[in-house]
C-alpha positions as CSV (number, residue, x, y, z in Angstrom):
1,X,63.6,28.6,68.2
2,X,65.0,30.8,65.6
3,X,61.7,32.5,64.9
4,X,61.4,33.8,68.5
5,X,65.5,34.6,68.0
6,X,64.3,36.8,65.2
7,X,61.4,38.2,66.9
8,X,63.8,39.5,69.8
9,X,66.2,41.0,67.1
10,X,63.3,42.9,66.0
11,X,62.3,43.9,69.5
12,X,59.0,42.9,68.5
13,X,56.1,43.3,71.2
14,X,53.7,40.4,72.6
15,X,50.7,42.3,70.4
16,X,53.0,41.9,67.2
17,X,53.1,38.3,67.9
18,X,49.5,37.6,68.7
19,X,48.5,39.2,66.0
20,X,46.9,37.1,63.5
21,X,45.9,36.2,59.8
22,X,42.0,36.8,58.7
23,X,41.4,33.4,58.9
24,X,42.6,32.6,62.4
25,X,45.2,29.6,62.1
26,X,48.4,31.2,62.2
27,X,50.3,34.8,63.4
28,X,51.0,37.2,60.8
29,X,54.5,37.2,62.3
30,X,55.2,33.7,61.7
31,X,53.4,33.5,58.3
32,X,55.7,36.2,57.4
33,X,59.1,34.8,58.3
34,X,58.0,31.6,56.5
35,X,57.4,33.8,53.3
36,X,60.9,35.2,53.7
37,X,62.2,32.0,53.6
38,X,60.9,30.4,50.9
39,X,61.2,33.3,48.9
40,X,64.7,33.3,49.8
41,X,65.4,29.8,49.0
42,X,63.9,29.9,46.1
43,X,66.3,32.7,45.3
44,X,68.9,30.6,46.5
45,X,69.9,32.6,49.5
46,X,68.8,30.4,51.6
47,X,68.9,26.1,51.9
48,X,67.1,24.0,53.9
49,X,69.2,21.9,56.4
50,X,65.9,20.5,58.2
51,X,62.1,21.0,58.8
52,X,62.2,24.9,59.6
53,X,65.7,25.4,59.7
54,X,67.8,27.1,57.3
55,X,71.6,28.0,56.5
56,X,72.9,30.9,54.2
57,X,74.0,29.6,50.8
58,X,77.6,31.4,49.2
59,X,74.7,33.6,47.3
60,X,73.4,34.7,50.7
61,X,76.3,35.9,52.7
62,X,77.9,37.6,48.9
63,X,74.4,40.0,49.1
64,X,74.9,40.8,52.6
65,X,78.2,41.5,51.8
66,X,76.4,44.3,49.8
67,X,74.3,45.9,52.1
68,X,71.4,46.1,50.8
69,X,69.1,48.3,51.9
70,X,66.1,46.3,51.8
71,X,65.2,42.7,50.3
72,X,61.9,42.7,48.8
73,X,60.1,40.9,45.9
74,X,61.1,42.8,43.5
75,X,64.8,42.9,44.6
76,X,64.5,38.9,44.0
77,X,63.0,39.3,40.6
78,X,67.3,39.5,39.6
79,X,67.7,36.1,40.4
80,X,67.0,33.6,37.6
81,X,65.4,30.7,39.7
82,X,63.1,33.4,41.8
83,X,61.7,34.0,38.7
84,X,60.9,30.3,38.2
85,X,59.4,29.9,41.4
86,X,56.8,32.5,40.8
87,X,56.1,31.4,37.5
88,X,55.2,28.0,38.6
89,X,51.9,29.4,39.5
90,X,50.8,26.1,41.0
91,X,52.0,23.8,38.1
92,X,48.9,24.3,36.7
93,X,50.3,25.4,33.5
94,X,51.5,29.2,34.8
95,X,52.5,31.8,33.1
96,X,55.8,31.9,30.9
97,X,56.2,35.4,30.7
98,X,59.2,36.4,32.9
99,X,57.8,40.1,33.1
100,X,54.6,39.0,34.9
101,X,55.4,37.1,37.2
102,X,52.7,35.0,39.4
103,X,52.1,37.7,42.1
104,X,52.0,41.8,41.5
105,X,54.9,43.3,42.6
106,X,54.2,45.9,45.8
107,X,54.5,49.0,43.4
108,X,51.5,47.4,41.1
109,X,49.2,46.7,44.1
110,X,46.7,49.4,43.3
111,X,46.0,48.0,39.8
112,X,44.9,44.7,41.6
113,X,41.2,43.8,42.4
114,X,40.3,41.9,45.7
115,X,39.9,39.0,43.7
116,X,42.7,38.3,42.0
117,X,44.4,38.8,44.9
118,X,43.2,36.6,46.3
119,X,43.5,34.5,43.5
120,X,47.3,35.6,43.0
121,X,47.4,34.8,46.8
122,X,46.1,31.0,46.4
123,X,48.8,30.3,43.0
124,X,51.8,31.4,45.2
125,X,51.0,28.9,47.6
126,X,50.0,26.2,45.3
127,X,53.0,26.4,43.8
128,X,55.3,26.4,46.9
129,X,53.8,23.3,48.0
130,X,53.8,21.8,44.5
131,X,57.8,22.4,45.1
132,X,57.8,20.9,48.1
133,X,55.5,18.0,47.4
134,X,58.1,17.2,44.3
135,X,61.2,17.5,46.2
136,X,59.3,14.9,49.2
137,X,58.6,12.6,46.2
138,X,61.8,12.3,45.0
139,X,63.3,11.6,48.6
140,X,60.5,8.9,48.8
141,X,61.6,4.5,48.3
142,X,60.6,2.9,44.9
143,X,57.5,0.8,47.2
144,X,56.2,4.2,48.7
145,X,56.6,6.3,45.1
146,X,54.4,3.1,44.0
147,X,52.1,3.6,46.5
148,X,51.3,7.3,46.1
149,X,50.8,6.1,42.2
150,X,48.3,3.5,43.4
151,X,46.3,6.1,45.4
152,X,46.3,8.7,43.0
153,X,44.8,6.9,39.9
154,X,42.1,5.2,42.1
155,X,41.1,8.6,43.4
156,X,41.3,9.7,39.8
157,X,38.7,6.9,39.0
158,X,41.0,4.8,37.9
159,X,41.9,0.7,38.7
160,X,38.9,0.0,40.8
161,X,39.7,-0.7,44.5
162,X,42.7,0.7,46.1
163,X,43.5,-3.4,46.7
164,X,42.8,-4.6,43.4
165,X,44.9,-1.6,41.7
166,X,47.5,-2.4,44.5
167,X,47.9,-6.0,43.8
168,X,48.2,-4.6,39.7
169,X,50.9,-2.2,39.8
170,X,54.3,-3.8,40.0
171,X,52.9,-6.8,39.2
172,X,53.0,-7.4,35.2
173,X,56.4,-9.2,35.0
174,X,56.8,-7.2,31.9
175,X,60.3,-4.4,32.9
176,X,58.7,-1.6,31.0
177,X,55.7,-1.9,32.8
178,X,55.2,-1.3,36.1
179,X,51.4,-1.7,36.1
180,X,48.2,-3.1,34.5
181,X,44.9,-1.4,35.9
182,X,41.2,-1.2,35.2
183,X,40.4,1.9,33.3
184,X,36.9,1.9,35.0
185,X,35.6,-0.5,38.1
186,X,34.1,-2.8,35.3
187,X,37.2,-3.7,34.0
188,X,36.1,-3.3,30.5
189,X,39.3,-2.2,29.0
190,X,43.0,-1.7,31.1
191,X,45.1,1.0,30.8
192,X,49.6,0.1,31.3
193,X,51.1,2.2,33.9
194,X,54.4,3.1,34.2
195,X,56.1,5.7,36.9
196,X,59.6,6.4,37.4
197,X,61.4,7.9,40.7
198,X,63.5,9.9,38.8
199,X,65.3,13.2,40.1
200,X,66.5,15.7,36.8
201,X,67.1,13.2,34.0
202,X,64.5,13.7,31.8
203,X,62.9,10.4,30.1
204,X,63.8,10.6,26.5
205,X,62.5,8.7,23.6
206,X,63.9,5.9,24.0
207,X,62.4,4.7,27.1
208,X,58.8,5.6,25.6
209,X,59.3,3.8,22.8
210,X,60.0,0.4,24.8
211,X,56.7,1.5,26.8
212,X,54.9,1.9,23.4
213,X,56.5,-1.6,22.4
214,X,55.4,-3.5,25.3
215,X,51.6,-1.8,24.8
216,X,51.8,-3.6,21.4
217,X,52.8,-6.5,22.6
218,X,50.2,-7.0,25.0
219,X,47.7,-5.8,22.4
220,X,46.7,-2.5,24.1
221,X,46.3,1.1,22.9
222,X,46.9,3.0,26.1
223,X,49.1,3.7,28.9
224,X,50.2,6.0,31.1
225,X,53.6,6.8,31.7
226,X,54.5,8.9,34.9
227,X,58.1,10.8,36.0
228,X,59.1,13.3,38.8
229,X,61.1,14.4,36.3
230,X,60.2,15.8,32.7
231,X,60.0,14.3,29.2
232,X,62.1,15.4,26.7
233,X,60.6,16.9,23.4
234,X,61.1,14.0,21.4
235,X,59.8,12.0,23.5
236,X,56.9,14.1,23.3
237,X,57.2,14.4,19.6
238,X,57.4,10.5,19.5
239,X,53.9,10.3,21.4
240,X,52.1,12.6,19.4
241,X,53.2,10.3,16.1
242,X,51.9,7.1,17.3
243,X,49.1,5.1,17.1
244,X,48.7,4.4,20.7
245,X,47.1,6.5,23.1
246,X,49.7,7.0,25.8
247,X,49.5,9.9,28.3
248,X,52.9,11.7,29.6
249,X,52.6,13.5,33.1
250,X,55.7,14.6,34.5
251,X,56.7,16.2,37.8
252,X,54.7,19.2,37.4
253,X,51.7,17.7,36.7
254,X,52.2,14.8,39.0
255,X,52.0,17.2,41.7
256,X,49.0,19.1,40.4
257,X,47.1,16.4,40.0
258,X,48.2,15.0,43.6
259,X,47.1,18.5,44.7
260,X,43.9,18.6,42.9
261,X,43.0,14.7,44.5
262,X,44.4,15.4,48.0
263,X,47.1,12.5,47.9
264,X,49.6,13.6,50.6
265,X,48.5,16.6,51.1
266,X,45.7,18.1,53.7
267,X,43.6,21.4,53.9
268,X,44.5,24.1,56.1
269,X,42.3,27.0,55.3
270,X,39.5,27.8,53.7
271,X,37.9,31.4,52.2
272,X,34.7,31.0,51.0
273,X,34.1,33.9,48.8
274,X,30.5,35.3,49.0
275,X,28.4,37.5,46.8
276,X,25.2,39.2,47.1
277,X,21.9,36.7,46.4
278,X,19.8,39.1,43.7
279,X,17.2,36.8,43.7
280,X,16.7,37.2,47.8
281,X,16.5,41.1,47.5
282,X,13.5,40.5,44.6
283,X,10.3,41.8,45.9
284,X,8.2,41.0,43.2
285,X,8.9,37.5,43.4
């Protein structure tokens, strides 16, 4: 395995290796080298070839070419798309100030309480796998994409059953609408679903406005229109003008909401972070 290739190059000892994260579930070792390389690819030093395997991009071999002396966070704040990556702070609308990025940088680690590291800690890796779950999505067939659409609204509370909302999306004969679910388990009023596989073209305008037409034309005042990719800002502009209540989510916040209703994704760890009961240490209660 390259890992253990790496850990040789490092003439690293068998008490380096066992040693392990607070929590218990994996070697700081390991957890480590899979930091460096997303980090790295996300600097674009690095590319994926297959599940934990990587080759070195034009980028990559150009910097070693360069000896540098060490490659650290802040050495990959120069890179343009590093910066992105960190400001994704788990797509759940992060910071867009490219001087603060989502972590502290190493030299700013004093003015940093427990807590927000933690907290710091828990948006880096929220956003990583908000990449990653956006990338898979993309990969994914037009019937599975429909499927993780299905199971995300019903968890949201949203087209009843998983069965009933199944049978609904895909099924409304109408091409700009992929879907026609319960807005609540009653069925008192629908909501028109759209969602489109897309990989970078944007949805513009134009294709909202023949999802706006065919709301209209079945009567209705809401939809929801769904992309991995993003909306342009007329489109967005177009929305906001309109009578109908229609609800854009793009990529971003596909994932985040996927995240947020654990649809393809599963817990690994978990911190509970404790405090001191007052009211237990009250004697004159």
């Amino acid at each position: 395995m390259p890992v253990e290739i790496l850990a040789r190059e490092l003439e690293l000892s068998e008490g380096d290796l066992e040693e392990m994260l607070p929590s218990g579930v994996q070697s700081k070792f390991y957890n480590r080298v899979g930091w460096a390389a997303t980090y790295m690819k996300n600097a674009a030093l690095l590319e994926p070839t297959r599940r934990g395997f990587y080759r070195i991009t034009a980028r990559g071999k150009a910097l070693l070419d360069e000896k540098p002396e060490a490659i650290d966070v802040k050495f990959l704040q120069q890179y343009p798309e590093f910066i992105e990556f960190r400001q994704r702070k788990g797509t759940r609308g992060g910071n867009k100030d490219a001087s603060t990025p989502t972590g502290k940088l190493p030299g700013d680690i004093s003015t940093v309480t427990p807590s927000e590291a933690l907290e710091n800690a828990y948006e880096d890796l929220r956003g990583e796998l908000a990449g990653d779950l956006l990338s898979r999505l993309k990969k994914t067939s037009p019937s599975f994409f429909e499927r993780v659409v299905v199971e995300l609204l019903v968890k949201m509370g949203y087209g009843g059953s998983r069965a009933d909302a199944g049978k609904a999306i895909g099924k409304s004969g109408d091409g700009s609408i992929d879907g026609i679910i319960k807005e609540d388990k009653l069925g008192l009023d629908v909501v028109y679903v759209q969602a489109k596989r897309w990989d970078n073209t944007p949805v513009g305008s134009p294709d909202v406005m023949q999802f706006s037409g065919a709301l209209q034309g079945q009567r209705a005042n809401k939809g929801v229109f769904i992309t991995t990719s993003q909306f342009t800002e007329e489109a967005r502009n177009y929305v906001s003008r309109i009578g109908s209540k229609i609800v854009l989510i793009d990529g971003d916040q596909l994932t985040s909401l996927m995240i947020d209703h654990d649809v393809g994704v599963s817990t690994v760890s978990l911190y509970p972070v404790k405090k001191i009961d007052s009211d237990y240490f009250d004697e004159t209660v």
